[in-house]
C-alpha positions, 0 to 999 in steps of 0.5 A, a space after each residue: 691298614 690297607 686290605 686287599 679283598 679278591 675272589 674267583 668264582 666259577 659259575 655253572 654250566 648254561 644250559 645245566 641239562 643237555 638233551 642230545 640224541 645217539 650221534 648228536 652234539 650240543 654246546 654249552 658254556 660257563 663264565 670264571 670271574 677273577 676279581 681282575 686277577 690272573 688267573 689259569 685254570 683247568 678242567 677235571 671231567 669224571 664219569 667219562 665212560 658212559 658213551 658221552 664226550 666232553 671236549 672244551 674249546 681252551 684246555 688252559 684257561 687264562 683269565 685277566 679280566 674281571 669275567 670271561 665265557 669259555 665253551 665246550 661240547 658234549 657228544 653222545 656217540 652212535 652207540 649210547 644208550 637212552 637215559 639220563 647222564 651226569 658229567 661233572 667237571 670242576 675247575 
């Protein structure tokens, strides 16, 4: 019997925690393997409305290689309030 194994995974965010000011921005970036499979993925982004914006480089991912880096920015905006933040996003 033949078998085929493949998986994909999604790895996390570098860096995992962004120190940014009122106004300011900050990239991070995070990798999708595809066990050499086709793959098209998006993002889902919650907790959204707490003055922070989370914008990514690709809308759609498409992966046909083993590994591939994809960016984005967080932008706090003039009006945010000092704290500590969470954005998730899942892919």
């Amino acid at each position: 019997m033949n078998k085929i194994i493949l998986a994909t995974g999604v790895g996390f965010p570098v860096p995992s925690e962004i120190e940014i000011a009122p106004g300011q921005a900050e990239r991070f970036f995070y990798q999708i393997s595809s066990g050499g499979i086709p793959v098209s993925c998006t993002e889902q982004i919650s907790s959204t409305n707490n003055g922070l914006e989370v914008v990514f480089d690709e809308p759609v991912k498409v992966i046909e290689g083993r590994r591939r880096s994809f960016y984005g920015t967080v932008t706090a905006s003039e009006e945010v309030q000092g704290g500590r933040y969470v954005i998730t996003f899942c892919v």
